[in-house]
C-alpha positions, -999 to +999 in steps of 0.1 A: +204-267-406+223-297-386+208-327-383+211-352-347+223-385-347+204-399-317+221-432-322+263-423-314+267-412-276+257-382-270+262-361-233+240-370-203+212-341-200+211-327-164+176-335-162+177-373-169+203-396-161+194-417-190+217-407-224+194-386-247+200-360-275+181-327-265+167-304-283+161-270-279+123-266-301+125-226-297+157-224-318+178-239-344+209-247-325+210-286-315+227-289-278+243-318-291+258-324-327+269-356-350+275-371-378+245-357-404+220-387-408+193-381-437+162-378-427+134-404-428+104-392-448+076-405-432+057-406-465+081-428-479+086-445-453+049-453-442+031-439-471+014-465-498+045-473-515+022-504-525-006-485-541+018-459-556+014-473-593-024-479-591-042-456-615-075-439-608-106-456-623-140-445-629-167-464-629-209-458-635-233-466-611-266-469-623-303-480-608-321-508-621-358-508-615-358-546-609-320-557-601-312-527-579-278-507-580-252-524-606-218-515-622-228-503-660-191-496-671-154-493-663-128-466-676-093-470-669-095-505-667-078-533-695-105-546-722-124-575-713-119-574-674-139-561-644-125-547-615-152-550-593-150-588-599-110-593-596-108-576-566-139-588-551-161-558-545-198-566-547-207-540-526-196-511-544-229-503-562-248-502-528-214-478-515-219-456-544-255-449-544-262-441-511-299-449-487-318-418-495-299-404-520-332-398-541-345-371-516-318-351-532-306-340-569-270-340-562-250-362-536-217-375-527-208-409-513-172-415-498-163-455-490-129-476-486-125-509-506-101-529-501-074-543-531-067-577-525-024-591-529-021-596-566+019-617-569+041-596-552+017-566-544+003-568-509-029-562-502-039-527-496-065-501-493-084-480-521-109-449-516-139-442-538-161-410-542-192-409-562-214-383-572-248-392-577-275-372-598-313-379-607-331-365-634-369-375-651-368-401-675-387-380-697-359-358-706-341-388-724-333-382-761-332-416-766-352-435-735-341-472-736-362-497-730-356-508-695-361-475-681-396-480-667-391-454-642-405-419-634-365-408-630-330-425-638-307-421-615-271-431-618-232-421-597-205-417-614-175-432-594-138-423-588-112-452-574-081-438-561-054-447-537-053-418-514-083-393-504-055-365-497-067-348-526-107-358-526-115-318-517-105-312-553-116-341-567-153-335-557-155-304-573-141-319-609-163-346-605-191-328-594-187-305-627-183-340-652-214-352-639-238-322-642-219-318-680-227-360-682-266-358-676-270-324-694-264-343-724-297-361-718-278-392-737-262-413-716-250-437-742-223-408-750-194-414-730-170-395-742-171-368-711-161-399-689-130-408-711-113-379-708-118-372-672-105-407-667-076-395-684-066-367-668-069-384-639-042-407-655-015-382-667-020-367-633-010-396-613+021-403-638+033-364-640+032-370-600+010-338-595+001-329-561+030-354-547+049-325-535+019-307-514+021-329-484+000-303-464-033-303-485-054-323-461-069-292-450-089-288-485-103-324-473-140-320-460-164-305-439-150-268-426-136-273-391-149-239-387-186-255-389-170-284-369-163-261-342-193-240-345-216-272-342-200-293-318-184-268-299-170-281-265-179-318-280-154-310-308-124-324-282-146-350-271-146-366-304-111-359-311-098-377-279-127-403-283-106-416-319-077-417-299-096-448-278-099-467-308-138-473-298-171-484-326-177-449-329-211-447-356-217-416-371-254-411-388-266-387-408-294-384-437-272-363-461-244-384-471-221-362-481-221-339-447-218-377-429-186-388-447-173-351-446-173-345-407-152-379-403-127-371-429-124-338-411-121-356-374-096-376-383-080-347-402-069-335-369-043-358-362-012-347-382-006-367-409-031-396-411-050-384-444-016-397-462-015-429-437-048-453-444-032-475-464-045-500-434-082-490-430-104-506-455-098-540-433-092-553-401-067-575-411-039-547-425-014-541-406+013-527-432+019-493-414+035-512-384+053-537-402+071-513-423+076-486-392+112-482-375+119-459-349+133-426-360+168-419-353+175-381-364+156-351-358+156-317-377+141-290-356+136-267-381+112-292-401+080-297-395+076-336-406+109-344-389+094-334-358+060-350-364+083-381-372+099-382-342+072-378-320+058-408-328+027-391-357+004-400-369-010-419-343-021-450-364-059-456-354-068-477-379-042-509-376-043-546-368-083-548-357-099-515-369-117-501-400-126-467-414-160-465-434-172-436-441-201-444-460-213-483-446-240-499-461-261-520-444-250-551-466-216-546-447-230-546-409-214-586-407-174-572-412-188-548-379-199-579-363-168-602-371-146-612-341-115-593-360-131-563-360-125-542-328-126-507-334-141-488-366-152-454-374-182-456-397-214-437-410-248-449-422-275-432-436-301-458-425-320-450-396-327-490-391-295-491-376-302-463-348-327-494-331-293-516-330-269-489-315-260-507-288-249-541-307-227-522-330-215-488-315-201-480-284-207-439-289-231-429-315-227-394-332-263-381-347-255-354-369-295-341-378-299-337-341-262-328-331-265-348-306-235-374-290-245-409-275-223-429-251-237-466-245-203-470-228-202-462-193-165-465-189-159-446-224-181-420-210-160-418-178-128-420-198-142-387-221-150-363-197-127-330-198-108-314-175-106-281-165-076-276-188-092-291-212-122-277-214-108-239-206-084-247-242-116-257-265-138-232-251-108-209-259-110-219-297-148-221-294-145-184-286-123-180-313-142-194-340-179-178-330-161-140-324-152-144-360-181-161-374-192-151-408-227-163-418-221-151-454-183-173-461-188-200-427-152-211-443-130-179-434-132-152-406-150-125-407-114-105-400-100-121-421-069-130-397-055-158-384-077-158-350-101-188-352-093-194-390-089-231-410-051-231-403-054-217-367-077-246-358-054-270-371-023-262-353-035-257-324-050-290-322-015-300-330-001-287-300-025-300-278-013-336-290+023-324-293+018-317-255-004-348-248+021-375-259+055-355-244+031-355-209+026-392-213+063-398-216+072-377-190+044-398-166+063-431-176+091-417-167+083-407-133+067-440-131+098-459-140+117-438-118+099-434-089+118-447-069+152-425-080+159-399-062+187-389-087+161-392-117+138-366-104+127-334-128+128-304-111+116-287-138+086-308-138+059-300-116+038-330-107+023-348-130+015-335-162-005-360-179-032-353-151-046-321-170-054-345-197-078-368-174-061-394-156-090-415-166-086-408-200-050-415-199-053-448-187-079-456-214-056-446-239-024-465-227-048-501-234-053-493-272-034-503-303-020-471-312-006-463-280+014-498-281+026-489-317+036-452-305+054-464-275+073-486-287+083-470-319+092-436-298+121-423-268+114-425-238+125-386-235+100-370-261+092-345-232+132-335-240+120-318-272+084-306-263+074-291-231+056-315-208+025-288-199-008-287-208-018-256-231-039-244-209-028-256-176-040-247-142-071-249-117-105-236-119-106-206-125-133-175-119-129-164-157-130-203-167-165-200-147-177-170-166-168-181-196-189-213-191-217-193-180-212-173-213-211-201-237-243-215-219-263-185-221-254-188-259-261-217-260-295-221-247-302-186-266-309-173-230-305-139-235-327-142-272-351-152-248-346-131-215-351-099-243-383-118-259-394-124-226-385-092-211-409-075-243-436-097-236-440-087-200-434-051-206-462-053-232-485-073-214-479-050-185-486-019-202-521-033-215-527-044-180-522-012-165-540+008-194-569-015-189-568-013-149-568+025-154-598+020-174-617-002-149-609+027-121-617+056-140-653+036-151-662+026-118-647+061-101-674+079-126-699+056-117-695+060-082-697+100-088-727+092-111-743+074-079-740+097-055-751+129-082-780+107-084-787+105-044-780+140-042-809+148-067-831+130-053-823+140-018-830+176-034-865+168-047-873+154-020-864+183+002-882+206-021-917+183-020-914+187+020-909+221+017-934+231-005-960+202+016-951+226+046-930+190+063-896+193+077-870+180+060-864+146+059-826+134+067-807+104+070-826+076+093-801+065+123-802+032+135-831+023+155-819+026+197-846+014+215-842-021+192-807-019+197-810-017+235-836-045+234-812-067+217-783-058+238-801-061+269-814-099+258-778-109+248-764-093+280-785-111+299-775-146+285-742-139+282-743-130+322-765-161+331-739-181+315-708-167+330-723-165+365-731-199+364-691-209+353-684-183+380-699-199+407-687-237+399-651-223+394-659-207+433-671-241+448-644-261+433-619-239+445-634-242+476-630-283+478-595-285+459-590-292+426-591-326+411-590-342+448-611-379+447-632-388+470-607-402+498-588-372+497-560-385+474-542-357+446-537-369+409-507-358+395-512-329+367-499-331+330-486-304+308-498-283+276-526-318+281-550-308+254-589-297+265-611-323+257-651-323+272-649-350+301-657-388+297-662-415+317-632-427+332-635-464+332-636-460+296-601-442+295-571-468+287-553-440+309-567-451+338-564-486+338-544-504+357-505-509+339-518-548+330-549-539+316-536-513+291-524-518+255-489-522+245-495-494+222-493-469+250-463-483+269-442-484+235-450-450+228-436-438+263-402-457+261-397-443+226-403-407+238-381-415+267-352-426+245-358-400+225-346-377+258-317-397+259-323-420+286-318-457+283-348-476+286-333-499+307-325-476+335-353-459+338-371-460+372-406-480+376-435-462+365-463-463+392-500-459+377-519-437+398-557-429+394-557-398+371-582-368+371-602-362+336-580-343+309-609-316+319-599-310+351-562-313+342-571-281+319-585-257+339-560-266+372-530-245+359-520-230+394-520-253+420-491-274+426-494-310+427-489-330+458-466-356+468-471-385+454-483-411+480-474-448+480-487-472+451-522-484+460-533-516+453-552-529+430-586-529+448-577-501+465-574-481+430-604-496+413-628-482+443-610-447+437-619-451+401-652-457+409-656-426+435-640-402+413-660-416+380-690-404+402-676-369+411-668-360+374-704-373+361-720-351+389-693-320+379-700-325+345-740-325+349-739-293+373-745-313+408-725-304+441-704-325+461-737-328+485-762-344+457-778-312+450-785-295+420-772-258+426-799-233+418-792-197+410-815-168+428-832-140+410-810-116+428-776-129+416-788-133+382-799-095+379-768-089+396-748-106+371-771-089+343-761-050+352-724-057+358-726-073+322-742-044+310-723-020+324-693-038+305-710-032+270-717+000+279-682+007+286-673-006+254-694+003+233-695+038+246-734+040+245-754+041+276-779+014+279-809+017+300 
């Protein structure tokens, strides 16, 4: 395969008028050739060249009932000396036995230490993994003296310079440990020798050097990672990217360290790049980068070379600790410090979340915590972005094996370890060429002649423009972008994996995923049981109550019928008629209807014959002839004396109450308050006579009487409605009905019963 030399001249691309080298990815024909240039090995060239002679140690960690977690022995090291002390790590015992590591018999700690400059060695960074066991003291062969406890427990420790190979590692370790306290003598040794050196010949033979792409043995199953997180998964992944305090918690150790090894597992290349993360002051991945100046399409690392990956996370500023004990929380707190990714096992430092994380990650509860409202902003998915995880969230649960969580139940390539993997690789393939490609645009907005007509708008917007702005203020985006072209999006597609709009699938497919979820339709069918049982008791139990009181209502009337019989027979035989069922009483009924007739007529007549005379002298006319004005739908209230009616006082006299009310109802109709005519108080009939007078229209109005003029008319008609209301005439005379009229009123009231009740009364 020909290599490009991006460095001599090569032609100007029809797409950019800036001098570039394309590529085409899908095949193996360069568009432009040169002289061959070898290619840079990003491993050599950014790998720990430093830490390449370090040999493993091991170490014991063992607990001490009065001074706490201590360093019993080294292996590996030269007689007489003590790494822990030359390289300054008095927190190792409290990294290798882990808080709550006694609630289990077997557990595994992972932690960075840092290995100070020694001459010409610069400093650099070293990874441990311990694997602690407990077992009762009174198992010892030989129980020493100062073991006063109930159980000893102790971690055996291994100090390496890369974790690319821990997934391995933990399983020898985890067998030398068990074989180490089956022995019930832990003054024997031996065991820990000779893993120590095989660990040794290992590292000279340079086994394992050549399999760069073993990262994927390295922790927790991103199967389970996408099975628990699910749409969160990408969340997480983009949330690194920021370079935020993200704190994971966890009360298993070993699951906490694993799900961060396997998050930043996702970003091609890292595992073999933390030669910086152990402290904040590190920065030997940048000083030793150069920008790449060939490209090989056919190879895999040339291409993640020239793309600018790994994306360095942890540089200048940031730390990676997987396992953080609390005796460590001051290096979180230091000025220097501005992003890490740690865990802790301590739930004291859940009450301080907010002073040392800026998203916290709870793994017993699965549950993801953003303190940071413009983080939050920054992580919320797109519609591409969301429609491509739920994709491989579909992937990964369609091929879900409870039995082997590690490998599909199809045993295919769908929604397995390696399909994961890529395909988060070419969403950040894709993110970073988008990113270039909005730059570009940017720089050249104002070219017409360096437009992309392949290009359709902005690409980078199916990433979230918020997010993309977020990500353009941290420190690995400065170390990308200046270390990379300009014209990445030459040699990788500009386009989102799954761009596009909202969809009607994308929306069923959410509904979907939140039915399972929520275990909605585990509980529509539970549900959907329960009501079908509960309803077929209910109706076996209301047939019961029917059929029991049907039978005793047949039982009733058998029982009626009998003794109708017997008593039929007695008369009989007594020589009596019959006897039958006893009608209502008439004459009684008559009696009573006659008495109520008769009220009910006295008391119409009489309404009849004051509705007649006040017909007769005009409705709700006053004493000196004048016509009150009549209101609508006025409600019917029994009358009261006027004088005592604010509505009939003169407009001074009444309350403000009133008035405001009327101008808000009149602005109400639109009408400016303002230009509204006068209103002229006139003296106003009782809201009794205003009831009954529906038919007759009102009068004019006359001319606005004074004021003594309107209190005498107040008095008059005060003296009319107390005389209305207390059955007097006009003339001072109480009206007195005759005998005729009321006997009168009696039969035609009568006759009306009669006619409706269809029974003659006499």
């Amino acid at each position: 395969m020909e290599n490009i030399d991006l460095e001599s001249p090569p032609a100007t691309t029809a797409t950019a008028p800036d001098p570039i080298a394309t590529v085409d990815s899908t095949s193996a024909a360069p568009i432009t050739s040169a002289t061959t240039v070898p290619i840079v090995d990003p491993v050599a060239k950014n790998g720990n060249g430093v830490a390449a002679g370090f040999v493993p140690l091991v170490t014991v960690v063992g607990f001490h009932h009065a001074r706490g977690p201590e360093v019993e022995g080294w292996f590996g090291a030269e007689e007489g000396t003590d790494p822990a002390v030359d390289n300054e790590w008095p927190l190792l015992p409290f990294m290798a036995l882990s808080d709550g590591a006694h609630a289990s018999t077997e557990d595994f700690s992972y932690f960075t230490v840092l290995r100070p400059a020694h001459g010409s060695v610069p400093a650099t960074s070293l990874f441990g993994i311990s694997c602690t066991r407990q077992m009762d003291a009174s198992a010892l062969i030989n129980r020493p003296a100062d073991v006063t406890r109930s159980t000893v427990q102790k971690a055996v420790v291994v100090i390496a310079d890369s974790p690319q190979f821990f997934g391995m590692l933990r399983e020898r370790l985890g067998v030398v440990t068990t074989a180490w306290f089956a022995q019930r003598e832990f003054a024997d040794t031996e065991i820990l020798k000779r893993f120590q050196e095989s660990l040794r010949e290992e590292k000279e033979r340079g086994v394992g050097q050549a399999e760069e792409d073993r990262e994927e043995y390295l922790g927790m199953s991103l199967r389970e990672l996408v099975r628990e997180f699910r749409w969160q998964t990408l969340v997480l992944f983009k949330c690194c990217l920021l370079q935020p305090k993200m704190l994971f918690f966890g009360s298993r150790c070993e699951r906490l360290c694993m799900m961060q090894f396997s998050l930043i597992s996702l970003i091609p290349g890292l595992i073999r790049n933390l030669q910086d993360c152990a402290d904040p002051e590190l920065d030997s991945y940048e000083r030793h980068m150069s920008k790449p100046t060939s490209l090989k399409t056919s190879d895999r690392s040339s291409l993640l070379n020239y793309m600018g990956l790994p994306l360095q996370i942890f540089g200048k500023g940031s730390l990676f600790g997987p396992y953080t004990p609390l005796q460590q929380l001051d290096i979180l707190a230091d000025y220097g410090t501005k992003s890490y990714i740690v865990g802790s096992t301590n739930s004291l430092l859940l009450q301080q979340k907010d002073r040392y994380s800026d998203i916290l990650i709870n793994l017993d509860n699965t549950t993801i915590n953003i303190t940071s409202s413009s983080l939050r902003a920054a992580l919320t998915l797109s519609i591409a972005d969301r429609r491509w995880i739920d994709f491989i969230t579909q992937s990964v649960n369609d091929t879900w094996d409870d039995a082997n969580p590690s490998r599909p139940k199809t045993m295919g390539y769908v929604g397995s370890e390696e399909f994961i993997r890529l395909q988060f690789e070419e969403y950040l393939l894709s993110l970073i060429s988008a990113v270039k490609c909005h730059n570009y645009m940017v720089h050249h907005a104002n070219n017409p002649k360096a437009m992309l007509p392949q290009v359709e708008g902005d690409p980078s917007n199916d990433f979230g423009t918020d997010w993309i702005e977020a990500w353009s203020r941290s420190e690995n985006y400065r170390i990308w972008d200046r270390y990379t072209d300009s014209h990445l999006f030459d040699i990788v597609e500009p386009k989102h994996p799954c761009a596009g709009g909202l969809t009607i699938e994308d929306v069923q497919r959410r509904l979907s995923e939140q039915v399972k979820e929520y275990h909605l339709d585990e509980r529509f069918a539970v549900g959907k049981e329960v009501l079908g049982r509960n309803l077929a008791a209910g109706k076996q139990k209301a047939s019961t109550v029917f059929n029991k009181l049907y039978s005793d209502m047949e039982a009733l009337r058998e029982a009626q019928r009998r003794k109708h019989e017997e008593a039929r027979r007695e008369a009989e035989k007594n020589g009596l008629p019959s006897p039958g069922f006893q009608g209502p009483d008439l004459n009684t009924a008559k009696q009573t209807v006659q008495s109520v007739g008769s009220k009910a007529g006295a008391y119409i007549g009489s309404w009849g014959t004051w509705v007649g005379e006040k017909r007769k002298t005009g409705w709700g006319r006053s004493a000196s002839g004048t016509t009150t004005q009549k209101k609508e739908n006025s409600p019917t209230l029994p009358p009261r004396p006027i004088e005592k009616d604010p509505a009939l006082r003169p407009s001074e006299d009444r309350p403000k109450t009133n008035e405001s009310y009327k101008e808000s109802l009149f602005d109400a109709d639109g009408v400016p308050s303002s230009k509204k005519a006068p209103v002229h108080h006139y003296p106003v009939p009782s809201r009794f006579h205003e009831a009954v007078d529906e038919d007759e229209e009102p009068a004019t109005k006359p001319a606005p009487a004074t004021e003594p003029e309107v209190k005498k008319e107040v008095v008059v008609l005060d003296e009319v409605a107390a005389k209305e209301a207390n059955g007097w005439g006009e003339e001072g005379t109480k009206k007195v009905e005759t005998d005729e009229e009321r006997e009168e009123r009696n039969g035609e009231v009568a006759k009306a019963l009669e006619a409706a009740s269809g029974t003659p009364i006499s």
